[in-house]
C-alpha atoms as an extended CHARMM CRD file, in Angstrom:
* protein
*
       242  EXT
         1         1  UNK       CA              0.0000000000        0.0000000000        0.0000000000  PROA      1               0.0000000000
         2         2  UNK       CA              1.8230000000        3.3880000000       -0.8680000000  PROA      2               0.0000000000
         3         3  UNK       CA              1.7020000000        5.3500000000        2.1470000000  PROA      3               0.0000000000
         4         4  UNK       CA              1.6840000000        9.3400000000        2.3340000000  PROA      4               0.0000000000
         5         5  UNK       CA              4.9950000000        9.6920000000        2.9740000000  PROA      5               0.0000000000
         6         6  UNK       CA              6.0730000000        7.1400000000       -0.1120000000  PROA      6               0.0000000000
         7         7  UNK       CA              3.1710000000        9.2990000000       -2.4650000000  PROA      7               0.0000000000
         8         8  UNK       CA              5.3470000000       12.6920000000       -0.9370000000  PROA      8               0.0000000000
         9         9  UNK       CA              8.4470000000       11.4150000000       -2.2070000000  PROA      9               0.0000000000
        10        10  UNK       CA              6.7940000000       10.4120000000       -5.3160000000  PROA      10              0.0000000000
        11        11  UNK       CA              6.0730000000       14.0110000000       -5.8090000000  PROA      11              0.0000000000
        12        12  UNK       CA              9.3660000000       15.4090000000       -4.9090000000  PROA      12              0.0000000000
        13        13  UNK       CA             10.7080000000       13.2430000000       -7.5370000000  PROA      13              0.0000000000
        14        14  UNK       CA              9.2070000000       15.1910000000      -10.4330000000  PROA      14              0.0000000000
        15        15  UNK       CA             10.7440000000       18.2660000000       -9.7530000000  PROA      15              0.0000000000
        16        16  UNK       CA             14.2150000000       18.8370000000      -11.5540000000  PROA      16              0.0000000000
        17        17  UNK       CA             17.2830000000       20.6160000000      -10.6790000000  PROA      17              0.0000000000
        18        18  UNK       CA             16.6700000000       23.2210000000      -13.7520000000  PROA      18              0.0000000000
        19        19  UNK       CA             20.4880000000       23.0180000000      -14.7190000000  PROA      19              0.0000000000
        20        20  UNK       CA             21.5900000000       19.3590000000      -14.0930000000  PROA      20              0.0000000000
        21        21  UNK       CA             18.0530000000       17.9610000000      -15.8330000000  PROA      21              0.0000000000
        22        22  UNK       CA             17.9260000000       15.8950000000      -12.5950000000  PROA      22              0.0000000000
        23        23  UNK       CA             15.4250000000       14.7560000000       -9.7920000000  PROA      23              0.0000000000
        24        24  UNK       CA             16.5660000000       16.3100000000       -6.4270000000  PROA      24              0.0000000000
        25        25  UNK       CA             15.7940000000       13.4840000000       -4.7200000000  PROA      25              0.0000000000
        26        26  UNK       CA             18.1960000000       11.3740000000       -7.0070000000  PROA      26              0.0000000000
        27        27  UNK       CA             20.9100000000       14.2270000000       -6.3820000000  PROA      27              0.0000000000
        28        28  UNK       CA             19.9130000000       14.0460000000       -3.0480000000  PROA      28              0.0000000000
        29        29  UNK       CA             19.3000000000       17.5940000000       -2.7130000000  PROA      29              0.0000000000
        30        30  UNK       CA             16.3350000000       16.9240000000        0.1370000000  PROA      30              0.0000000000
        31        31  UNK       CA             17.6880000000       16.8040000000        2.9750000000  PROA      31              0.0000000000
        32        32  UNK       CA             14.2450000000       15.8750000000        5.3650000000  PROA      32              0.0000000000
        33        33  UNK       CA             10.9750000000       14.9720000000        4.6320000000  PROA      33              0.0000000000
        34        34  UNK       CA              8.4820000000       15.2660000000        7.6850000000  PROA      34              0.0000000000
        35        35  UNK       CA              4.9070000000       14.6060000000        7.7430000000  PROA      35              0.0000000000
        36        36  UNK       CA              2.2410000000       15.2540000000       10.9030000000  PROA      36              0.0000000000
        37        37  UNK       CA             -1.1820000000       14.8930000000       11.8290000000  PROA      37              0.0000000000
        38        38  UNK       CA             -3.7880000000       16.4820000000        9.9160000000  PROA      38              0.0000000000
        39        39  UNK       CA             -1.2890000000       16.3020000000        6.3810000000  PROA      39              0.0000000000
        40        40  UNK       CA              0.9950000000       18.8730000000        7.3620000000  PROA      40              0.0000000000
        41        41  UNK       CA              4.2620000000       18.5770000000        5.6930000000  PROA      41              0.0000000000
        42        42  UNK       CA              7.7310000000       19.8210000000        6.1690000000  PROA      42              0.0000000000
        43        43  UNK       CA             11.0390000000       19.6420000000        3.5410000000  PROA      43              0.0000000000
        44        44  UNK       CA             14.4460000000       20.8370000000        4.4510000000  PROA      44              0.0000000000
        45        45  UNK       CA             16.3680000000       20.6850000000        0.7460000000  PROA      45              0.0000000000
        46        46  UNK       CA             20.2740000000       21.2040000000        0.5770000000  PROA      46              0.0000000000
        47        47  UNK       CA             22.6320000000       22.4810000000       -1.8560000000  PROA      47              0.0000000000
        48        48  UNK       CA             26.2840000000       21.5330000000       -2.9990000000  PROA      48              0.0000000000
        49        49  UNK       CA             26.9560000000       25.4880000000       -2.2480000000  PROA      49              0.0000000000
        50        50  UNK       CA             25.9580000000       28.0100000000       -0.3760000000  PROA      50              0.0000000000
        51        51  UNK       CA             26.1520000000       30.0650000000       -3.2710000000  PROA      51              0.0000000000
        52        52  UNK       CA             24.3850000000       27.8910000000       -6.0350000000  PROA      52              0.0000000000
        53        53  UNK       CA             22.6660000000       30.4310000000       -7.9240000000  PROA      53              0.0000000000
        54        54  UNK       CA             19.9330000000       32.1510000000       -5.9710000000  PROA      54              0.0000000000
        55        55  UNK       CA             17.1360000000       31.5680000000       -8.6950000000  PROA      55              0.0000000000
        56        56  UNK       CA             17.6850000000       27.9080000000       -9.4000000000  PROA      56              0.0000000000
        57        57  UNK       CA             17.7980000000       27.3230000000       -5.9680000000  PROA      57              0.0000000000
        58        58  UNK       CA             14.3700000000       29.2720000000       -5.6830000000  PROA      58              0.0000000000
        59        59  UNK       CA             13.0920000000       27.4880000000       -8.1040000000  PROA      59              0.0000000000
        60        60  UNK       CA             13.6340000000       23.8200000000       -6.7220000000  PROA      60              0.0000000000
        61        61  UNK       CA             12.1630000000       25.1210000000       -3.3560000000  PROA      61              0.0000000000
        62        62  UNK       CA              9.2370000000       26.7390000000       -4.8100000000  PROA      62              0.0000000000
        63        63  UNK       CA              8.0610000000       23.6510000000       -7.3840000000  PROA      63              0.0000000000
        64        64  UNK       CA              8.7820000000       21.4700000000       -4.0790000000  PROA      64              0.0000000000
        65        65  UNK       CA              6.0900000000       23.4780000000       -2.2920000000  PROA      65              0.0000000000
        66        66  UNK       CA              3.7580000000       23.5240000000       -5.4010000000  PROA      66              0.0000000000
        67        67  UNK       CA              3.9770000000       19.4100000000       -5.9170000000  PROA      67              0.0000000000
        68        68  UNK       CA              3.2450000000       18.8350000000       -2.0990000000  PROA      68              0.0000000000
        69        69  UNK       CA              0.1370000000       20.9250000000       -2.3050000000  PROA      69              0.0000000000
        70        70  UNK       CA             -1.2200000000       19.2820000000       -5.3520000000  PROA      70              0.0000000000
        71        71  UNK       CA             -1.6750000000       16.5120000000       -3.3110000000  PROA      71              0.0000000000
        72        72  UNK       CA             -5.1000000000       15.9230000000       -2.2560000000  PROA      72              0.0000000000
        73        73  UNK       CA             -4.1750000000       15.1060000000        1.0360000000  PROA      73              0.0000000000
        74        74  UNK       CA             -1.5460000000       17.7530000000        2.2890000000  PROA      74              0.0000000000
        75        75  UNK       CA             -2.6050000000       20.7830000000        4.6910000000  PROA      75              0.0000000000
        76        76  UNK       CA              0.1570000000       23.3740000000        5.3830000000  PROA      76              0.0000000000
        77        77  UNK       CA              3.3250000000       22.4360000000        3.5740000000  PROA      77              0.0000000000
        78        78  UNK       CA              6.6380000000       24.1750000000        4.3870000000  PROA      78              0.0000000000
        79        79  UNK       CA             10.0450000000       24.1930000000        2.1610000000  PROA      79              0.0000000000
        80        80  UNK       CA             13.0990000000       25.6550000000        3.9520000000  PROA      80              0.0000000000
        81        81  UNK       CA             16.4980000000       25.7160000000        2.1590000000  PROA      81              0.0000000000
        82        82  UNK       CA             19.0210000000       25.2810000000        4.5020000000  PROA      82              0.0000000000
        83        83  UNK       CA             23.1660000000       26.7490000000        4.4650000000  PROA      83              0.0000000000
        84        84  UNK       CA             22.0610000000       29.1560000000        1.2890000000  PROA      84              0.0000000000
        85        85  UNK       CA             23.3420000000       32.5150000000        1.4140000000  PROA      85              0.0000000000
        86        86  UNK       CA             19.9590000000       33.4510000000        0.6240000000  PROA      86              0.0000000000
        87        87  UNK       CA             18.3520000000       30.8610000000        2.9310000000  PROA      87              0.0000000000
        88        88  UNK       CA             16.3990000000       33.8330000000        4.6030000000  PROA      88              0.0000000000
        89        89  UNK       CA             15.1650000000       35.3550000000        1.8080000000  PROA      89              0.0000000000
        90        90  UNK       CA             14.4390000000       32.2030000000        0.1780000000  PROA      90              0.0000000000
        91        91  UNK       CA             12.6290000000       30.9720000000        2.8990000000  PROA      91              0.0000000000
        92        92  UNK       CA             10.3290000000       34.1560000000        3.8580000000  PROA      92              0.0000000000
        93        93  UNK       CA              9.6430000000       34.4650000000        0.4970000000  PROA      93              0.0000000000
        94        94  UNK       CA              8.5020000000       30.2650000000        0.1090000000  PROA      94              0.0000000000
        95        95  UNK       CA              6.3510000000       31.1780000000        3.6480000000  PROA      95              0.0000000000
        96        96  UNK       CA              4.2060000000       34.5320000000        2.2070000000  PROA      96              0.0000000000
        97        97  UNK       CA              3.7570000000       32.7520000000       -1.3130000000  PROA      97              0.0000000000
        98        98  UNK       CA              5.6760000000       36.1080000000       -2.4720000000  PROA      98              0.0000000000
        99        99  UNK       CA              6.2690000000       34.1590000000       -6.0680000000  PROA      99              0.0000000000
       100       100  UNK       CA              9.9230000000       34.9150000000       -7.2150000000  PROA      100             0.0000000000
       101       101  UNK       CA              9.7310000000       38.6530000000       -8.3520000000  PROA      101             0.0000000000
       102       102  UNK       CA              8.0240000000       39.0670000000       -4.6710000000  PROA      102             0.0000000000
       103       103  UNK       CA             10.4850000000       37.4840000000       -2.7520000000  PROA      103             0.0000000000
       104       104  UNK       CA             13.8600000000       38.8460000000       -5.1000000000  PROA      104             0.0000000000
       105       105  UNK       CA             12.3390000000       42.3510000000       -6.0020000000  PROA      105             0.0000000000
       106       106  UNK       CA             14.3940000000       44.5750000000       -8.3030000000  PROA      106             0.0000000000
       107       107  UNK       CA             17.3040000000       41.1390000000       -8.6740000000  PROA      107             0.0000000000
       108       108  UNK       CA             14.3970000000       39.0930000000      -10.5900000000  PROA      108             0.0000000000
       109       109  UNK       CA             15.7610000000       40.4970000000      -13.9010000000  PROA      109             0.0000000000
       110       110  UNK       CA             13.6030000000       37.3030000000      -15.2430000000  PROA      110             0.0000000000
       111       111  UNK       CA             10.7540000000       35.8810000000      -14.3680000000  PROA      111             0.0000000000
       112       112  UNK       CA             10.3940000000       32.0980000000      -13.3810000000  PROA      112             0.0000000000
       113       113  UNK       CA              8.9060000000       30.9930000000      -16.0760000000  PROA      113             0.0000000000
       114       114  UNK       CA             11.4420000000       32.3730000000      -18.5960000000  PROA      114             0.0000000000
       115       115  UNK       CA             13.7650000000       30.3040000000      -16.7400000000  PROA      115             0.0000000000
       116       116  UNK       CA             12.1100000000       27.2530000000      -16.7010000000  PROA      116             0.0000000000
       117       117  UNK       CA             11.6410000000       27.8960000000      -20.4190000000  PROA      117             0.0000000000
       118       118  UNK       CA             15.6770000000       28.4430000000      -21.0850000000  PROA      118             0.0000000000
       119       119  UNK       CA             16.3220000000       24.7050000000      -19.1790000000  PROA      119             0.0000000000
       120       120  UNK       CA             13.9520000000       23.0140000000      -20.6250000000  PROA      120             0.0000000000
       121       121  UNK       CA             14.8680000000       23.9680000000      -24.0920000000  PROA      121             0.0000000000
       122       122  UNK       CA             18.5110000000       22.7410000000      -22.8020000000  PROA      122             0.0000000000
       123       123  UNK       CA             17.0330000000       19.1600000000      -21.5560000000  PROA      123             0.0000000000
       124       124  UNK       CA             15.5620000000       18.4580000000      -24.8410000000  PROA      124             0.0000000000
       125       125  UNK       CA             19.0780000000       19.0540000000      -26.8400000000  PROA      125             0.0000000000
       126       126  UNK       CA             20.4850000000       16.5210000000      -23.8820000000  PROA      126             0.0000000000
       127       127  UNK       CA             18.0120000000       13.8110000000      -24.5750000000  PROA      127             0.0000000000
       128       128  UNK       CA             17.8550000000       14.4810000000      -27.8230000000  PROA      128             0.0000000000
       129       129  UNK       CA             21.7210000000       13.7640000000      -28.4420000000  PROA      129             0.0000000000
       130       130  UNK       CA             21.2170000000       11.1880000000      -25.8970000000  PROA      130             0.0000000000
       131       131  UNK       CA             19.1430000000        8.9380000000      -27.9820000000  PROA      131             0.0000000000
       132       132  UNK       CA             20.5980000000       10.2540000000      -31.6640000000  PROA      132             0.0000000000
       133       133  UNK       CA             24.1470000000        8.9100000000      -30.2970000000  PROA      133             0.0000000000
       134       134  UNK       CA             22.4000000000        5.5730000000      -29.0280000000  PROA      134             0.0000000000
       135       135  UNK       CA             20.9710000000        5.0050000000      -32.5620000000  PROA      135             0.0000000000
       136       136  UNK       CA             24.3310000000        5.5500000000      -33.9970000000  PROA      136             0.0000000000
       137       137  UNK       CA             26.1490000000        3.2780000000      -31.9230000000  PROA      137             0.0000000000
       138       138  UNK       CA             23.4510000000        0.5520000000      -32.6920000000  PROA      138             0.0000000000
       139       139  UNK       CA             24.6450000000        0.6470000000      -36.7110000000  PROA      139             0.0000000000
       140       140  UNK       CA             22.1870000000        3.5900000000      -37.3620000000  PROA      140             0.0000000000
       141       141  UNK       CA             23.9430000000        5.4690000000      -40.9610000000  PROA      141             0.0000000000
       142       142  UNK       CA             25.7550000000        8.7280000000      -39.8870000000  PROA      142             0.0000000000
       143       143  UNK       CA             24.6520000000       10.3240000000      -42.7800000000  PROA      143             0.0000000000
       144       144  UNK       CA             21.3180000000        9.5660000000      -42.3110000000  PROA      144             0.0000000000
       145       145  UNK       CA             20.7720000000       10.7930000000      -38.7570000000  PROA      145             0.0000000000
       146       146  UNK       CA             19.0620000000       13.8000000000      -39.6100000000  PROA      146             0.0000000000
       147       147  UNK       CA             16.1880000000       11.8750000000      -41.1490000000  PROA      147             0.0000000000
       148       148  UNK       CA             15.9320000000        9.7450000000      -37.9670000000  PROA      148             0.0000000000
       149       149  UNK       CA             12.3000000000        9.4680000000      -36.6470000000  PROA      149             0.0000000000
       150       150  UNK       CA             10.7860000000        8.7630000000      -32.8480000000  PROA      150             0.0000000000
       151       151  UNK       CA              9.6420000000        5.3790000000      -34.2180000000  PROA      151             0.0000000000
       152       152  UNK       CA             13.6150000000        4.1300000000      -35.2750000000  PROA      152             0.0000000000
       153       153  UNK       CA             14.2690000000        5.2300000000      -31.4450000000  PROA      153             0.0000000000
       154       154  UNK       CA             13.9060000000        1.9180000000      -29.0090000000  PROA      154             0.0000000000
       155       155  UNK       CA             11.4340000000        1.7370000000      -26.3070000000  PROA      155             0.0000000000
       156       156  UNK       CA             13.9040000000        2.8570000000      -23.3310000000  PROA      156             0.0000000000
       157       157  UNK       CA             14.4780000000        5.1460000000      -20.7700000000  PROA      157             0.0000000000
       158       158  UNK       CA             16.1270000000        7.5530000000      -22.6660000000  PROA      158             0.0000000000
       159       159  UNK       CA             13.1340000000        7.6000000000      -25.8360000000  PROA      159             0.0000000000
       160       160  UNK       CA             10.7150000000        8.2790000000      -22.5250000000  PROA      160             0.0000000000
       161       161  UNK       CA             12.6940000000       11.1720000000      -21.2850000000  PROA      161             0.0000000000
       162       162  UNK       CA             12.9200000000       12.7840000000      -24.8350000000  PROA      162             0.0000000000
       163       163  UNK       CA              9.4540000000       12.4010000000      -25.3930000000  PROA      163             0.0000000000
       164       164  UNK       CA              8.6500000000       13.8180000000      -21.9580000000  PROA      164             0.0000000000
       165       165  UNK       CA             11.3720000000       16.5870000000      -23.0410000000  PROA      165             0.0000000000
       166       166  UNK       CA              9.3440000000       17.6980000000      -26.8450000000  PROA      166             0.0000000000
       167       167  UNK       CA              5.8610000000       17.4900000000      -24.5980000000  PROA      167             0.0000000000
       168       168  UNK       CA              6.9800000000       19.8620000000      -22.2260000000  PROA      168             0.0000000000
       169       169  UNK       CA              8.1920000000       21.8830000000      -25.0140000000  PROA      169             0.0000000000
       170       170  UNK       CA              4.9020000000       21.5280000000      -27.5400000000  PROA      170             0.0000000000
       171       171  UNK       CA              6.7880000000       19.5670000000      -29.8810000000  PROA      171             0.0000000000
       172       172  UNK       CA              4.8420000000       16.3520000000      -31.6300000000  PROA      172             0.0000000000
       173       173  UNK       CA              5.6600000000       13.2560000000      -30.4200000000  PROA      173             0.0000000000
       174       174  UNK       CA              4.5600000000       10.9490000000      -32.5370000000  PROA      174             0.0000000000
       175       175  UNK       CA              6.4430000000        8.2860000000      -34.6950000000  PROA      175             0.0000000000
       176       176  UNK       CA              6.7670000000       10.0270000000      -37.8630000000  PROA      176             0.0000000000
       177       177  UNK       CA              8.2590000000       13.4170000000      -36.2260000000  PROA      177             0.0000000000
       178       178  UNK       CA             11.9990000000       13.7720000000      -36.7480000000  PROA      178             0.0000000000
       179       179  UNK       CA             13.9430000000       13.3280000000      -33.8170000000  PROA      179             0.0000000000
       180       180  UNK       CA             16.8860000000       16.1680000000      -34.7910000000  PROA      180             0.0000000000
       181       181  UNK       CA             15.0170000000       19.2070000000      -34.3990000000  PROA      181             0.0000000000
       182       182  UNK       CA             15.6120000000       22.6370000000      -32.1500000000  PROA      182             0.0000000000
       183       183  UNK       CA             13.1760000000       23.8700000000      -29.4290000000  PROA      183             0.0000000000
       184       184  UNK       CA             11.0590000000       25.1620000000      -32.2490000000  PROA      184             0.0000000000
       185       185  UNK       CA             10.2450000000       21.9650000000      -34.1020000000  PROA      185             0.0000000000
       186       186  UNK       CA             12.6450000000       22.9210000000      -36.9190000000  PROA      186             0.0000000000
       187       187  UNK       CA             15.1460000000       20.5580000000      -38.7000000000  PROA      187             0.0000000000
       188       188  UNK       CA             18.7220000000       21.9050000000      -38.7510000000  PROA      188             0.0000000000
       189       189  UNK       CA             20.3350000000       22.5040000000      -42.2660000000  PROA      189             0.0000000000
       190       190  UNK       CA             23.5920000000       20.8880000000      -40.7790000000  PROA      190             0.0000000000
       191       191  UNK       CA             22.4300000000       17.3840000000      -38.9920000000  PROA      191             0.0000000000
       192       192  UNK       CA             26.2270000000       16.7940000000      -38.3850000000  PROA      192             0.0000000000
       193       193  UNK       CA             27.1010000000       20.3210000000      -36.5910000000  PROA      193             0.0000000000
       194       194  UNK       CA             23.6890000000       20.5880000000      -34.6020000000  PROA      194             0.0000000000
       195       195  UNK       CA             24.4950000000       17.0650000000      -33.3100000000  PROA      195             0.0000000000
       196       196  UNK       CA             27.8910000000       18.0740000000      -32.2340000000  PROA      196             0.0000000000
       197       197  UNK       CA             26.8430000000       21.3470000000      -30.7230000000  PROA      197             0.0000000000
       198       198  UNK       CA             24.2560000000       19.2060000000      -28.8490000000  PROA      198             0.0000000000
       199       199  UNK       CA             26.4490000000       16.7780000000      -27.5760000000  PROA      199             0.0000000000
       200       200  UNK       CA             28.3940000000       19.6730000000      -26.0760000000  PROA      200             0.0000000000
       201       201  UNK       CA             25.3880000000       20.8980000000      -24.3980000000  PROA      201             0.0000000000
       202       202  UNK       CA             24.8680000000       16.8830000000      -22.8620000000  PROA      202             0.0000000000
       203       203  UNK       CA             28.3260000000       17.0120000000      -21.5550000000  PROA      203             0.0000000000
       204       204  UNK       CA             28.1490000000       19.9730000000      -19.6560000000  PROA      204             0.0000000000
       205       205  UNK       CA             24.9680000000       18.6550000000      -18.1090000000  PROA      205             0.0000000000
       206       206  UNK       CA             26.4620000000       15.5520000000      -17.3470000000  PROA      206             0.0000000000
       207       207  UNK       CA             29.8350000000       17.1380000000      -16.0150000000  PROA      207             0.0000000000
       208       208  UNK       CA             28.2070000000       19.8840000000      -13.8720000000  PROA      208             0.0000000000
       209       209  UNK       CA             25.6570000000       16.5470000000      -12.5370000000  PROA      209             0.0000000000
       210       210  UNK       CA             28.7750000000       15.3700000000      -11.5500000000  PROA      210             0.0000000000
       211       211  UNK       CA             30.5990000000       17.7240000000       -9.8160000000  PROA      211             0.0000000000
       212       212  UNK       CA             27.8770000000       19.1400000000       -7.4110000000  PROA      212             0.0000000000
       213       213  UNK       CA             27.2960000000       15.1900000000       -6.2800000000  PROA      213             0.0000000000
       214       214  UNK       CA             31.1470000000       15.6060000000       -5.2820000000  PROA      214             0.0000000000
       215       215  UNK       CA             30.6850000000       19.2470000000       -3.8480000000  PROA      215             0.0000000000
       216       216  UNK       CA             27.6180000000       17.5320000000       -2.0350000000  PROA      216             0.0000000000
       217       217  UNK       CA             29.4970000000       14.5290000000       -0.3710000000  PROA      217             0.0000000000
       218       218  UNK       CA             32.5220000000       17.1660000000        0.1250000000  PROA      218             0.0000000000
       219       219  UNK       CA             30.2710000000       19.7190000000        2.4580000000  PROA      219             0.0000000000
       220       220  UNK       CA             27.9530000000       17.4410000000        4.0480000000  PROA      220             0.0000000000
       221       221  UNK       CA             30.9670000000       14.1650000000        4.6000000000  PROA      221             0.0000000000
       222       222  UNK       CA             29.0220000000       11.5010000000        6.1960000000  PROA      222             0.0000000000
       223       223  UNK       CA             26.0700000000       12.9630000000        6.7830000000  PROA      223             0.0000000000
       224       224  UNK       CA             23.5780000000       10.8770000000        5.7510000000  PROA      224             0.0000000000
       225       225  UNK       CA             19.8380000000       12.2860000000        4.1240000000  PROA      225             0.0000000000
       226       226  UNK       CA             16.3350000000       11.1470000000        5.9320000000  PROA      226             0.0000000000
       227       227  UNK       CA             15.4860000000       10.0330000000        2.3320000000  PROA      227             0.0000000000
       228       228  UNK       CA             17.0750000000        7.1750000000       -0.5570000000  PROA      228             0.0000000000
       229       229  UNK       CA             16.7630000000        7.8200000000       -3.7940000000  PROA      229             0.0000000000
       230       230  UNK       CA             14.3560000000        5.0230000000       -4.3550000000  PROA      230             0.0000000000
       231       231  UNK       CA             10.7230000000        5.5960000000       -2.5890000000  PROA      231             0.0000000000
       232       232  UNK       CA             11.6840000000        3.3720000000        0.7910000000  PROA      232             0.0000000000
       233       233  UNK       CA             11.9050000000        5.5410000000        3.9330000000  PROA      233             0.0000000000
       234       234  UNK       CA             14.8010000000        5.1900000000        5.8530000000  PROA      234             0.0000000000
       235       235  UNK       CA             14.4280000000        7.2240000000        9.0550000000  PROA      235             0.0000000000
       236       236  UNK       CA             11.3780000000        9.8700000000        9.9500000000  PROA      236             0.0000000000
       237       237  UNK       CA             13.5480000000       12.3290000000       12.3420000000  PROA      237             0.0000000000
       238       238  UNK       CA             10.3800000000       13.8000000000       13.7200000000  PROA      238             0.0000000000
       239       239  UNK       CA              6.8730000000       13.6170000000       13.5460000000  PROA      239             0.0000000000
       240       240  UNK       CA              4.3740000000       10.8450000000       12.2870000000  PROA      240             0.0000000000
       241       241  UNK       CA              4.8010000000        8.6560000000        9.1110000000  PROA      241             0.0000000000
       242       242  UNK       CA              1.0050000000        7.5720000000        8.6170000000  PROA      242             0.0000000000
């Protein structure tokens, strides 16, 4: 039976470190997960940095809060970042529902959902090269890669998270649709370059992935979080787990 703590978790799950194109709960970003009578829950998330940038780490924090209360089962729900520079901020601004621009002021040059919009234009090129360089390596024709459809693409992981990538986008997603395309939809005149240029953008994903889980395991040592990265609670440090 999934309990409210395991359909919490669940929730977490979905939201994505805008930069890394990662759950925070895989990254293991949250740090607590606390639940109480009457379906009041509480999240302490952590960074690799104090000083990760103040907007993605706004970001995390405020889709964390917005996933809990679509749950039809949560009452008051509270995110705190903890060890941010902006921790204070952050957090008063999470606690009044200020939205970003509220709780930033003049410093929210952009909006949140420009910024959303920026990452998740760079999470498609990342699956997208993802799965191009898969079909390659499986004896797909080099030169023929910009023709490459959704249908040549296996059913895996990886053909999930692009499709999940062009939905959140607007792009099609059926079959026929060409898998080589930019944010707009639009084949590239140069399959070859925009490939390359994409698998640049996949490495630095994957690199900077990388180095915050070191940063992470560097400032925190041995510390361990309340929560796995699979849906199995380990330890409830306060409160009730229904």
């Amino acid at each position: 039976m999934t309990t409210r703590y395991d359909s919490a978790l669940a929730a977490l799950a979905t939201v994505m470190d805008p930069e890394l194109d990662e759950p925070i709960t895989s990254l293991g970003f949250v740090r607590s997960l606390t639940l109480s009578p009457g379906g009041n829950v509480k999240v302490h998330l952590r960074l690799p940095t104090s000083f990760c940038s103040p907007n993605f780490a706004y970001l995390m924090a405020s889709d964390s809060k917005d996933v809990l209360n679509g749950l039809d089962w949560t009452h008051v729900v509270t995110v705190e970042l903890d060890d941010h520079h902006d921790s204070l901020i952050i957090n008063a601004g999470l606690a009044a529902d200020a939205g970003y621009r509220g709780t930033f002021g003049h410093e929210a040059d952009v909006g949140l959902d420009e910024l959303r919009e920026t990452f998740r234009r760079k999470a498609h090129t990342a699956a997208m090269e993802r799965c191009l360089t898969a079909l390659l390596r499986a004896g797909f024709p080099s030169e023929s890669i910009g023709s490459a459809t959704l249908a040549d693409l296996p059913a895996d992981d990886a053909s999930r998270a692009l499709l999940h990538r062009r939905a959140a986008l607007g792009l099609p997603t059926g079959g026929d649709s060409a898998v080589l395309v930019d944010h707009e939809g639009r084949p590239p005149e140069d399959p070859e370059l925009a490939l390359r240029r994409a698998r640049s953008t996949r490495i630095s994903i994957d690199g900077n992935a990388h180095f915050c889980r070191g940063l992470l395991g560097t400032r925190y040592g041995d510390e361990t979080p309340a929560l796995p990265t699979t849906f199995t609670p380990l330890t409830i440090l306060e409160g009730v787990h229904p």
